[in-house]
C-alpha positions as CSV (number, residue, x, y, z in Angstrom):
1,X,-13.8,3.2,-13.0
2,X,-11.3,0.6,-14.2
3,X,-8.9,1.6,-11.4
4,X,-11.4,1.1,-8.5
5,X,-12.4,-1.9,-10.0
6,X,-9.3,-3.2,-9.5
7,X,-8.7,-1.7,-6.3
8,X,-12.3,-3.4,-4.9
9,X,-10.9,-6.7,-6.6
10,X,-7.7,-6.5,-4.9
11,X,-9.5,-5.7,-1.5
12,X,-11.5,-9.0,-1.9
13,X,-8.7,-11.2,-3.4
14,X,-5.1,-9.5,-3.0
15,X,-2.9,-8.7,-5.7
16,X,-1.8,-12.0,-6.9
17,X,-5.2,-12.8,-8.0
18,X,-5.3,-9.8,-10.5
19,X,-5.4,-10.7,-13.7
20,X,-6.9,-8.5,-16.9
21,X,-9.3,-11.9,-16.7
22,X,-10.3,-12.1,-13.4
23,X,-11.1,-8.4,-13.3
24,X,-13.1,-8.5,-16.2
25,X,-15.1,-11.1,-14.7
26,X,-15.3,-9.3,-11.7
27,X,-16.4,-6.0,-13.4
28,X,-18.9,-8.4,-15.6
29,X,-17.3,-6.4,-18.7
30,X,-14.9,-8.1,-21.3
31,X,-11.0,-7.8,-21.4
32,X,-11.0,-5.4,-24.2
33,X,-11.5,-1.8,-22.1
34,X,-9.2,-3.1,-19.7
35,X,-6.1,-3.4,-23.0
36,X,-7.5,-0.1,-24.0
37,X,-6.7,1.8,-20.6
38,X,-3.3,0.0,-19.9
39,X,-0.8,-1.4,-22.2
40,X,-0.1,-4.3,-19.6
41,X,-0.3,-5.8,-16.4
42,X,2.5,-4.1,-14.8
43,X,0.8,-0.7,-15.6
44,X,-2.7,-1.6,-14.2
45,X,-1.1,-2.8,-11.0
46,X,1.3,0.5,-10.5
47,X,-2.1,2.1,-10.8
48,X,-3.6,0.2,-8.3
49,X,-1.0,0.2,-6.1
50,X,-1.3,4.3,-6.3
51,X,-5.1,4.3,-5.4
52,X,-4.4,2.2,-2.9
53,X,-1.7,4.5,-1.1
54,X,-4.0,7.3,-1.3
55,X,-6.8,5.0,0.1
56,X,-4.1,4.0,2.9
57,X,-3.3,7.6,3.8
58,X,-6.7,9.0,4.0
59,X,-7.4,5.6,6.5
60,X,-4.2,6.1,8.7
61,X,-4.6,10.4,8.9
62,X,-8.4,11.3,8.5
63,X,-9.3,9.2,12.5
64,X,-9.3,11.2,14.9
65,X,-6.3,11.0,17.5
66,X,-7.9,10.0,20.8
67,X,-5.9,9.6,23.8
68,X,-1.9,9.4,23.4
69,X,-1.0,10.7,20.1
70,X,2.3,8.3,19.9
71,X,0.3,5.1,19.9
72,X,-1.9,6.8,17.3
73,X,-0.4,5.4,14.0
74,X,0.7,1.8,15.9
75,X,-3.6,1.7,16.5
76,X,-4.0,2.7,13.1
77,X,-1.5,-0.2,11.3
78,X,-3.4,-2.5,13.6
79,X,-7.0,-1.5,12.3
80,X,-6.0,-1.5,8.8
81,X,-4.3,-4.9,8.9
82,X,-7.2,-6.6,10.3
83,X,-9.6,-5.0,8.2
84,X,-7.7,-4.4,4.9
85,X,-5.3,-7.4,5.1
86,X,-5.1,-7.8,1.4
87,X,-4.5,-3.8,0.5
88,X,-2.0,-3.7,3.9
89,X,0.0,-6.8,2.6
90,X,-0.4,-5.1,-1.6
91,X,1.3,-1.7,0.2
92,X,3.4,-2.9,2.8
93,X,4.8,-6.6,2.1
94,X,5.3,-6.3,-1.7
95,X,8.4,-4.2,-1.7
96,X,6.6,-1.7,-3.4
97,X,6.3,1.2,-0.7
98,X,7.5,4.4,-1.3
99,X,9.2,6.0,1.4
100,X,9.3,9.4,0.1
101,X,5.0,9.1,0.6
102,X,5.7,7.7,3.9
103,X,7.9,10.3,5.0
104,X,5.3,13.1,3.7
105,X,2.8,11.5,5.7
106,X,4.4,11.1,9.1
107,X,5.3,14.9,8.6
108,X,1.5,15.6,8.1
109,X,0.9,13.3,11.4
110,X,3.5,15.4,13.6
111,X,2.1,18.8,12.1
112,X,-1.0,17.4,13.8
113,X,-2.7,19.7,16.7
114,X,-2.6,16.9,19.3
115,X,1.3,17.1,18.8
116,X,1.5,20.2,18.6
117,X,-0.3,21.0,21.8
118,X,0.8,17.9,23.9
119,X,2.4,19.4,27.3
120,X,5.2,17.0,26.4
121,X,5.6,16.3,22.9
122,X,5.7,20.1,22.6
123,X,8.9,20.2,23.9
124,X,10.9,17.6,22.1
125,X,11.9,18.7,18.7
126,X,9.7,17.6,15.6
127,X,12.8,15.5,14.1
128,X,12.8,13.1,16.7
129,X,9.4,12.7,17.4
130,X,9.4,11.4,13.7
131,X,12.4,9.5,13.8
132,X,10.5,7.7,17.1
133,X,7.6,6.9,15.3
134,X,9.0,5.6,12.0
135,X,11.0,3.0,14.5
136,X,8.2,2.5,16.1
137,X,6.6,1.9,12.8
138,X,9.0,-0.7,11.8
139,X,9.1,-2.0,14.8
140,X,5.2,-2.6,14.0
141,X,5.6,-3.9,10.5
142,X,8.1,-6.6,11.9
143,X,5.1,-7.8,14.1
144,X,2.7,-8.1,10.8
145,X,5.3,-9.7,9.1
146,X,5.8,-12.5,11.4
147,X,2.1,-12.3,11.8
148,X,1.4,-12.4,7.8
149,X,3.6,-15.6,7.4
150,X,1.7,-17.4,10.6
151,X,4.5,-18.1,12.9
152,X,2.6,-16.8,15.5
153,X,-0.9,-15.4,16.3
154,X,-0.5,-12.2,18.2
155,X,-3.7,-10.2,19.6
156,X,-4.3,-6.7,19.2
157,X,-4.0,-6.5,23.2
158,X,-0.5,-7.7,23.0
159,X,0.7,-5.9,20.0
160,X,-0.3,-2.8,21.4
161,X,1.2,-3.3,24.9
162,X,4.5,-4.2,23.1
163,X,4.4,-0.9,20.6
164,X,3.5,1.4,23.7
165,X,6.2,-0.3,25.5
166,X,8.7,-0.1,22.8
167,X,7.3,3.6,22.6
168,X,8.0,4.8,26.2
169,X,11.6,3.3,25.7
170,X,12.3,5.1,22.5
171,X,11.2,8.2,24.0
172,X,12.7,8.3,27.1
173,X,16.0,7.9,25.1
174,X,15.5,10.7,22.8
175,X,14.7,13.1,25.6
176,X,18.1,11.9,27.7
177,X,20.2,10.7,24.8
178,X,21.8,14.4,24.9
179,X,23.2,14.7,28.4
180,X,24.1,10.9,28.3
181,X,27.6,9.8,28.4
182,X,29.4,6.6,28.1
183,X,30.4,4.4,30.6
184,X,33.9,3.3,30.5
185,X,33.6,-0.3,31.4
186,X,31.0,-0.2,28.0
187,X,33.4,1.3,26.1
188,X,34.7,-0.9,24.1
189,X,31.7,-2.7,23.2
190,X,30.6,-1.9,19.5
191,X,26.8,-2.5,20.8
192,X,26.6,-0.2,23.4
193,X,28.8,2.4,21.3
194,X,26.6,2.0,18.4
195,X,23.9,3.9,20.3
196,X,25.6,7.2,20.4
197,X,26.7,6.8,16.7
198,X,24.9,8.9,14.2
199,X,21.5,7.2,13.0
200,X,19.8,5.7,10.5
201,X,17.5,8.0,8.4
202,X,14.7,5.5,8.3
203,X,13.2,7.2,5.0
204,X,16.3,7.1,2.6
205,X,19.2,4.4,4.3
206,X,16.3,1.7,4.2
207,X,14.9,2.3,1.1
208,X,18.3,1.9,-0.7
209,X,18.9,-1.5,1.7
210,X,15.4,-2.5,0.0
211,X,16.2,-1.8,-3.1
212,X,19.6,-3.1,-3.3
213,X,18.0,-6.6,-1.7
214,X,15.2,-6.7,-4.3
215,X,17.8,-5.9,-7.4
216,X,19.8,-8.9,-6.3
217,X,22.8,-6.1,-5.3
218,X,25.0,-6.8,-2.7
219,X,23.9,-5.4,0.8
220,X,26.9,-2.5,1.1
221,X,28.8,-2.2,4.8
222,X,27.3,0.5,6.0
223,X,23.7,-0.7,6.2
């Protein structure tokens, strides 16, 4: 009860309004059951925060897929920014997602039927199709991030031509990246030979860039 309460509170007002106050006025109760289910603040918010990921998954997974599976979850992160702003920005743009979940999810999306069955996706190995859409993903979150702090107002028509664009590019280079080989006049040019380096897990070298940022660390070489 107390949980959802804040969840609904944080829906309306985002996170930085929550307060054992202001949800006590909100749930028309006094402060006291609130003290009584959580020794502090920081322990009613990890709650929250863990409602609100499941609340996240279930919105993102339980649509159906309709058309192109691969601009699926780029539709999806649109939807729920513009109608869950405050629970998008408490997940996504607090430093507080868990990359372990969001692997877990991805892997449920890519077990999904319409994967499965595509004529094309079929054929490219489940790995990549992964490692494509959690670049696409982040690709996506840059957008909302610009987006959240108002440098620009982007429609949903042009964020989702950019993702699909950034999509066909991404997977046009996994299915060719194999038989590709370098051109020697690039050679020597640490961009171009970056691309054939081995890459970035997106679910473990990020995470440990994150946390390193937030614990005032510095940022190691190799990220």
């Amino acid at each position: 009860m107390l949980i959802q309460g804040a969840f609904e509170f944080v829906r309306r007002n985002g996170v930085v309004r929550l307060s054992t106050r202001n949800l006590a006025n909100a749930m028309d109760c006094s402060t006291q059951p609130i003290y009584r289910a959580f020794d502090n603040m920081e322990e009613l918010e990890l709650a929250t925060i863990e409602y609100a990921a499941g609340f996240v998954k279930e919105f993102l997974l339980s649509a159906p897929i309709e058309g192109e599976p691969l601009h699926h979850i780029a539709r999806m992160q649109v939807k729920l920014m513009k109608e869950e702003p405050h629970i998008y920005h408490l997940i996504f743009q607090t430093g507080r997602l868990d990359f372990s979940k969001a692997n877990e999810m991805l892997h449920h999306l890519v077990q999904h039927t319409s994967f499965k069955d595509h004529p094309y996706l079929k054929k490219m190995d489940p790995a990549r199709i992964q490692h494509v859409i959690r670049q696409v993903w982040v690709y996506t979150h840059g957008l909302f991030s610009i987006m959240g702090f108002q440098f620009v107002d982007l429609s949903e028509q042009l964020i989702m031509q950019t993702v699909q664009e950034t999509i066909a590019k991404l997977v046009v280079w996994e299915i060719h990246k194999p038989d590709l080989s370098r051109l020697p006049q690039y050679r020597d040019w640490p961009v171009y030979a970056q691309a054939f380096e081995h890459e970035m897990d997106l679910g473990v070298d990020i995470k440990s860039v994150l946390q390193a940022y937030f614990s005032g660390k510095p940022l190691s070489g190799k990220a």
